[in-house]
N, C-alpha and C positions, 0 to 999 in steps of 0.2 A: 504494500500500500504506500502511496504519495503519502509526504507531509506539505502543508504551504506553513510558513510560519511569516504570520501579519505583519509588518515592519514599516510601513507607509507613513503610520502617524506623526502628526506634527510634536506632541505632546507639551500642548500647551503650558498643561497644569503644573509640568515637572521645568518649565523654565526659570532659572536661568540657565539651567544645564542642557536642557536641550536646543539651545541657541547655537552648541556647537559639536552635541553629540547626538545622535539618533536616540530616544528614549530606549528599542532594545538593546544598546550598545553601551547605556551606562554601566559604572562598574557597583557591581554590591557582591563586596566581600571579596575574595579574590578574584571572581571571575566576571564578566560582563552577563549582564541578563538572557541574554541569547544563548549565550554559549550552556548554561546549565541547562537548557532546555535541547539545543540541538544534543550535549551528549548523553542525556537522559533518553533523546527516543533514540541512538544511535546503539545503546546499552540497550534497547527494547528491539532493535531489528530493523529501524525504520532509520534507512541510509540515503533513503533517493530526496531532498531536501528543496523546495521551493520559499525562496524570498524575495516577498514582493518589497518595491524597495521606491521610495520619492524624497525624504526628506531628508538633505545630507547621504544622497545615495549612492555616492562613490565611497563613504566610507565599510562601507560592508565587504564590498571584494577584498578593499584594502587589508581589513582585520582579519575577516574571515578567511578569503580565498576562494577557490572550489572546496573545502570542505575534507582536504584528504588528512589533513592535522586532528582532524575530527573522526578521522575513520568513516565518512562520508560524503555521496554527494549533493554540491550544493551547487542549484542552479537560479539566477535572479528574474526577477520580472520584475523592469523598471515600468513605473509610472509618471506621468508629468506630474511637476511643483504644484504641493497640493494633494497630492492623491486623489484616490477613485472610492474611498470608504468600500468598508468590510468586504460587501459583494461584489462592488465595481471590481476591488483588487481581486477576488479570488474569477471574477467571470472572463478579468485581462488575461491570466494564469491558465484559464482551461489548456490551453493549447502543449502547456506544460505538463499539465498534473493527467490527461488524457481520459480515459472512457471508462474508466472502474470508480468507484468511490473511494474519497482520500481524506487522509485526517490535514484536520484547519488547529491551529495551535497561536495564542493570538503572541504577539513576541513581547510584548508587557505586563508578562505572569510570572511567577516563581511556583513551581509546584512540586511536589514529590510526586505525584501521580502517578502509579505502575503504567506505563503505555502498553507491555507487553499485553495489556488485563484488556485493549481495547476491543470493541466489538465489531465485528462485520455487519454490512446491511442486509436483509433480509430482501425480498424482495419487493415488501410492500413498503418498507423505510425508504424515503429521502434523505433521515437525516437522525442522528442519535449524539444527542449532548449530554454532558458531564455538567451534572450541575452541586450546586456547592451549598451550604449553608451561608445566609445573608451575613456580611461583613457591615460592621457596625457604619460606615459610609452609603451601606446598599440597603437600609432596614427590611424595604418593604418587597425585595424579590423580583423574579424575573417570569416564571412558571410553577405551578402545578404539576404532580406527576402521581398519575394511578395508573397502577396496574405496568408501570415503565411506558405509559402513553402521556405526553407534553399535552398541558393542558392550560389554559389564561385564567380558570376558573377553577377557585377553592380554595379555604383559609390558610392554607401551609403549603407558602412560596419559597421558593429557591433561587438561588444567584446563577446566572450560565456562567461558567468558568472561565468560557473563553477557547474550549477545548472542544469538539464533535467532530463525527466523523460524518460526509455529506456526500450527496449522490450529483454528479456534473446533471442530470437529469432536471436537478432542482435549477438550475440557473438557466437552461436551453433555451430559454423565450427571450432570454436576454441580449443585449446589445451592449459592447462595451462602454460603460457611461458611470459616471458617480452615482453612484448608489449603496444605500444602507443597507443593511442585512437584515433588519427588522422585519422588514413588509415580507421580505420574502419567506421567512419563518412563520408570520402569519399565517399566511395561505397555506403551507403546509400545515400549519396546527390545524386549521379549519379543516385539512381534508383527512384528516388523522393518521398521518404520515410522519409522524415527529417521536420521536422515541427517547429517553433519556435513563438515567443513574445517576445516583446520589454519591457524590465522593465526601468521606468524612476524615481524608487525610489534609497536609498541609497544605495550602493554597493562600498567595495574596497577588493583588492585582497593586500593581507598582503603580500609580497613578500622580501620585503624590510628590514631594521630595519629601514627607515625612515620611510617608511610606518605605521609599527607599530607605533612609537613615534605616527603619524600625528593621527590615529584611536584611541589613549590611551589620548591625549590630547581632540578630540570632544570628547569621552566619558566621561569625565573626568568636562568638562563642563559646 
């Protein structure tokens, strides 16, 4: 299975540092953000590596390379200044990631996640997300889940991780254009094609610089 790991973003909220460093590329702890993530799935099997890439986006070959430091490879999909948000970047990618279903991994997470533990799509799933317990910045949740069916509806909501595995089938109506990934998880929910699991291991979404500090300090440990 493909991975695409998200890299596009501006990240605003983490400036002043990302004024000169790509949000996945900051450093916490000894490693940059990225880099625990790429050798965490590369430790799970998953070598063949998509990075979409706009903001500050010569610096990624740069650090990275193709990926063989990593025991992987890593191939880029650049986007113009700005980006294409979530779906835009993963619908520019298709051509990359090809005609099976491949895991999306957003590149502004720290997680312990087993990847190995991932799930295949069934064949009535477009899309199967990892979802997380609300982080005291996200109170009120993202989804619903019974029975491992995504749902908008019911008093015990979940955080999306940032982590699912998704079917090129779901974006095929698509054109490549800025676009959120929201609507399009919608319509899957509505058709009840939307699958997920509850991870109750480590997970923080680096959005912050206090956030980072708080992730660079446990690491740090």
């Amino acid at each position: 299975m493909k991975v695409i790991i998200l890299s596009a973003g501006r990240g605003e909220r983490l400036r002043p540092l990302t004024d000169h460093t790509p949000k996945p590329l900051l450093q916490a702890g000894k490693q940059r953000l990225i880099e625990y993530t790429i050798q965490s799935l590369v430790k799970a099997g998953f070598k063949d590596i998509v990075i979409n890439t706009a903001h500050l986006a010569k610096q990624f070959p740069e650090i990275l390379g193709d990926g063989q430091k990593y025991g992987a490879q890593i191939t880029y999909s650049p986007e113009q200044e700005g980006g294409l948000e979530t779906a835009g970047g993963i619908i520019n990618a298709l051509p990359l990631l090809g005609s099976e279903p491949f895991l999306v991994v957003n590149g502004d997470i720290w997680t312990n996640y087993p990847f190995e533990n991932i799930t295949t799509l069934a064949e009535n799933k477009l899309c199967h997300l990892i979802l997380v317990s609300n982080p005291q910045h996200h109170p009120q949740g993202d989804f619903a889940l019974s029975s491992s069916l995504i749902s908008l509806n019911g008093n015990d909501k979940y955080t999306y991780s940032g982590i699912g595995v998704y079917h090129p089938k779901m974006f095929a109506d698509y054109d490549v254009q800025r676009l959120a990934l929201k609507p399009l998880l919608l319509k899957v929910i509505e058709l009840q094609q939307a699958y997920g699991e509850i991870y109750q291991g480590k997970w923080s979404d680096i959005g912050t610089v206090e956030r980072l500090q708080e992730l660079t300090s446990q690491l740090n440990g």
